[in-house]
C-alpha positions in Angstrom: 32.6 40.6 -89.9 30.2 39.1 -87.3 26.6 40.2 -87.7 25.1 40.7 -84.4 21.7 40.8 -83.4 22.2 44.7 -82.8 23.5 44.5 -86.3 20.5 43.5 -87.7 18.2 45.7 -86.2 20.2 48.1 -87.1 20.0 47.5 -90.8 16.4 46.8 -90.4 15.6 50.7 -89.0 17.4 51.7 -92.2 15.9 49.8 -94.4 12.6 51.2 -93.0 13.7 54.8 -93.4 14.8 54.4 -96.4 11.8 52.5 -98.1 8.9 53.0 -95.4 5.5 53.1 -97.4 6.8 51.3 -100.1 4.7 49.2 -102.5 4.8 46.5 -105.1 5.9 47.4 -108.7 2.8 45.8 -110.2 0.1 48.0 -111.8 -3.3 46.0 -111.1 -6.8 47.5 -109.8 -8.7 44.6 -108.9 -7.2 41.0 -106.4 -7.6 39.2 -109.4 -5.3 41.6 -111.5 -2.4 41.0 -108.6 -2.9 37.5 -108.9 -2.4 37.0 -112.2 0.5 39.8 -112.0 2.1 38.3 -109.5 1.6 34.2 -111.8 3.4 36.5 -114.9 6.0 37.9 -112.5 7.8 34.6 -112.5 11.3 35.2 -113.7 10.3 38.5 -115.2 10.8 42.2 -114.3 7.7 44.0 -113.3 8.0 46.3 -116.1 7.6 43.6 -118.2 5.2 42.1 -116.5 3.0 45.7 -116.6 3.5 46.2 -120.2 2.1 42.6 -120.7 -0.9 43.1 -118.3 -1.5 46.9 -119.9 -2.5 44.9 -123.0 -4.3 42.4 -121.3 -6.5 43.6 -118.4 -8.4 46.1 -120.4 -10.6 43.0 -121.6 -10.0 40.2 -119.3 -9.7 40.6 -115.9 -11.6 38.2 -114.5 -11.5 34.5 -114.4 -14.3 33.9 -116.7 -13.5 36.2 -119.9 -9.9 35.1 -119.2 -11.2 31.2 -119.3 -12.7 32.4 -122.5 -9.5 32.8 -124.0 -8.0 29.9 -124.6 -4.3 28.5 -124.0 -3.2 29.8 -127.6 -4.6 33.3 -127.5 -3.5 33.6 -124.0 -0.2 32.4 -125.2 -0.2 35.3 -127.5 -0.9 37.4 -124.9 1.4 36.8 -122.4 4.5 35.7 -124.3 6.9 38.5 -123.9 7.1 37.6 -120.1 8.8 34.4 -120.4 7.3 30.7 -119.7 4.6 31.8 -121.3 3.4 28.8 -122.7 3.5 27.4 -118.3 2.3 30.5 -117.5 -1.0 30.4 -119.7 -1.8 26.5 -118.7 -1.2 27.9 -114.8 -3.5 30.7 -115.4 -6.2 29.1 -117.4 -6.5 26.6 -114.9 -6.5 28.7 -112.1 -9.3 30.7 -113.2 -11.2 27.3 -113.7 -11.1 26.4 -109.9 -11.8 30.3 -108.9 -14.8 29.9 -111.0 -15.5 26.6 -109.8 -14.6 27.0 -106.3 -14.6 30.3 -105.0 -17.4 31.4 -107.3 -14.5 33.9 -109.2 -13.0 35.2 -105.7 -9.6 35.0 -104.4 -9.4 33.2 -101.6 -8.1 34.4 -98.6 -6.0 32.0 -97.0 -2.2 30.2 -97.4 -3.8 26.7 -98.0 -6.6 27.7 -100.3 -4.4 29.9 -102.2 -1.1 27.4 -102.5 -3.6 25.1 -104.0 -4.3 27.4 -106.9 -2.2 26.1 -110.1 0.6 28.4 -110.5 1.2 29.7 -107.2 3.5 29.1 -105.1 4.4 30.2 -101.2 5.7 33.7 -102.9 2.9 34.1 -104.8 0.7 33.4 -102.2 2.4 35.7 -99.3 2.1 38.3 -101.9 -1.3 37.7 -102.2 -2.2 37.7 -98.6 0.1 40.7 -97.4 -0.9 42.9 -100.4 -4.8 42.9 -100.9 -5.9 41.4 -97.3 -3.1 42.7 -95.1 -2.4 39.2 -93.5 1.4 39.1 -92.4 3.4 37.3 -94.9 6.9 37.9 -96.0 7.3 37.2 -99.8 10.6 36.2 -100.4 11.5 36.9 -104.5 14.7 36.8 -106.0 15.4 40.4 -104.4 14.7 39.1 -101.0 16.5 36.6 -101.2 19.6 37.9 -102.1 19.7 41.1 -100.3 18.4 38.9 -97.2 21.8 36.5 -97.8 24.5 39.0 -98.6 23.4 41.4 -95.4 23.0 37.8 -93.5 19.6 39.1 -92.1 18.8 35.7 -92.9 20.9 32.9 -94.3 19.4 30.7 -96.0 19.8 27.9 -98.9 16.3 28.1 -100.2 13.6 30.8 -100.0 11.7 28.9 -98.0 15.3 29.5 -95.0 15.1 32.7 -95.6 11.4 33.2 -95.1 11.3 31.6 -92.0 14.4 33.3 -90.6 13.2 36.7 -91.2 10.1 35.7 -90.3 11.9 35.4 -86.6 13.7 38.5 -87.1 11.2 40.9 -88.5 8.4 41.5 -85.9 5.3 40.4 -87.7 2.9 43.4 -88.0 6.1 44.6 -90.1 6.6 41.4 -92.4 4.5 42.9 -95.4 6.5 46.2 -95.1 9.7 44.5 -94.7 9.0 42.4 -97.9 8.8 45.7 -99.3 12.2 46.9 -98.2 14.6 44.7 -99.3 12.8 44.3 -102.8 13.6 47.9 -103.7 16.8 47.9 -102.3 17.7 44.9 -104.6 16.4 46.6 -107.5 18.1 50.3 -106.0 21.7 49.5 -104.4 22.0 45.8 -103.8 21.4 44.5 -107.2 22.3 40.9 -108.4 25.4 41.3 -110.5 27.0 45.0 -109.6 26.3 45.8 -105.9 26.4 49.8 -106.0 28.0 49.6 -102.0 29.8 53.1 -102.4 25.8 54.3 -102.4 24.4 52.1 -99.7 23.6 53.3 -95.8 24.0 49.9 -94.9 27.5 49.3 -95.5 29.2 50.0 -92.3 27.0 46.9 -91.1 26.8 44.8 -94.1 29.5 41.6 -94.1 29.2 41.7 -97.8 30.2 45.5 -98.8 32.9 46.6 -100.4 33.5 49.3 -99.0 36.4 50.1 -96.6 34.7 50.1 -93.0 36.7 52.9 -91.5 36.1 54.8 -94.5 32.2 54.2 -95.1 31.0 56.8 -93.2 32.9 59.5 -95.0 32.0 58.7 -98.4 
């Protein structure tokens, strides 16, 4: 099945019905919180990642009284959400330059942020879209994938996949659209069992299962 640029919009309308005002997983209540969220979030599930942060936000959630922890109680900490022992090194040294640099702020730009240790183009899109409403499209494991398999936006690497539906997606809409096709990975298009008999999307999607002349019965 071709996908055609009618195709795509198509999908993208969907998407937006189906997920419009959607937001990120992650329980946080100050910039600093999604930052460090977003660092933990690294090949971990959110509801991991707000169990961990439940326990440790109450006490430090700022760069200084997390400085103040140390790489082994931070270790401790943070070591049901996988890499921990990468993660706590990122994060301690992170809140040194935010202390250092940006007197404890987050910084508001791609370049600034990219140069924090531990963050990386997701991270910082995340960042940008979420707490300062810059456009920036995220793209996560989710992305990613659902992005391939519709063929919104092939790609090899995130960084193909960004920049494809960055030319896709008009850009007041990149943070929502980010959004989107997060929650319908973790919904309907999820990594190892695709649940296509459930999905709006499958008369247009070159991956589904689903028997085309039968989809929109079901």
């Amino acid at each position: 099945m071709r996908v055609t640029k009618q195709n795509k919009h198509k999908m993208l309308n969907i998407l937006e019905e189906l997920y419009r005002d959607t937001k990120t997983a992650l329980n946080y209540s100050t910039p600093f919180e999604l930052l460090i969220a977003v660092i933990l979030s690294a090949q971990c599930t959110d509801e991991r990642v707000n169990i961990t942060t439940k326990r440790l936000f109450p006490q430090y959630n700022t760069p200084k009284t997390m400085l103040a922890l140390g790489q082994e109680k931070l270790e401790e900490l943070i070591k049901d959400c996988g890499l921990f022992r990468s993660k706590a090194r990122n994060i301690l040294a992170a809140c040194a330059m935010l202390c250092e640099k940006y007197e404890g702020e987050i910084p508001q730009t791609f370049d600034e942020l990219i140069q924090l240790p531990g963050v990386g183009r997701k991270t910082a899109n995340v960042v940008l879209s979420v707490l300062f409403n810059i456009p920036a499209i995220a793209v996560d494991t989710h992305v990613f994938r659902v992005a391939n398999r519709l063929e919104l936006a092939a790609g090899e690497t995130p960084r193909q996949v960004e920049e494809e539906l960055m030319r896709i997606i008009p850009t007041e809409k990149w943070g929502e659209a980010h959004h989107w096709l997060i929650w319908h990975g973790r919904k309907v298009c999820k990594a190892r069992k695709p649940l296509c008999i459930n999905c709006l999307l499958s008369e247009v999607c070159p991956s589904s299962t689903i028997d085309k002349g039968k989809a929109g019965n079901k």
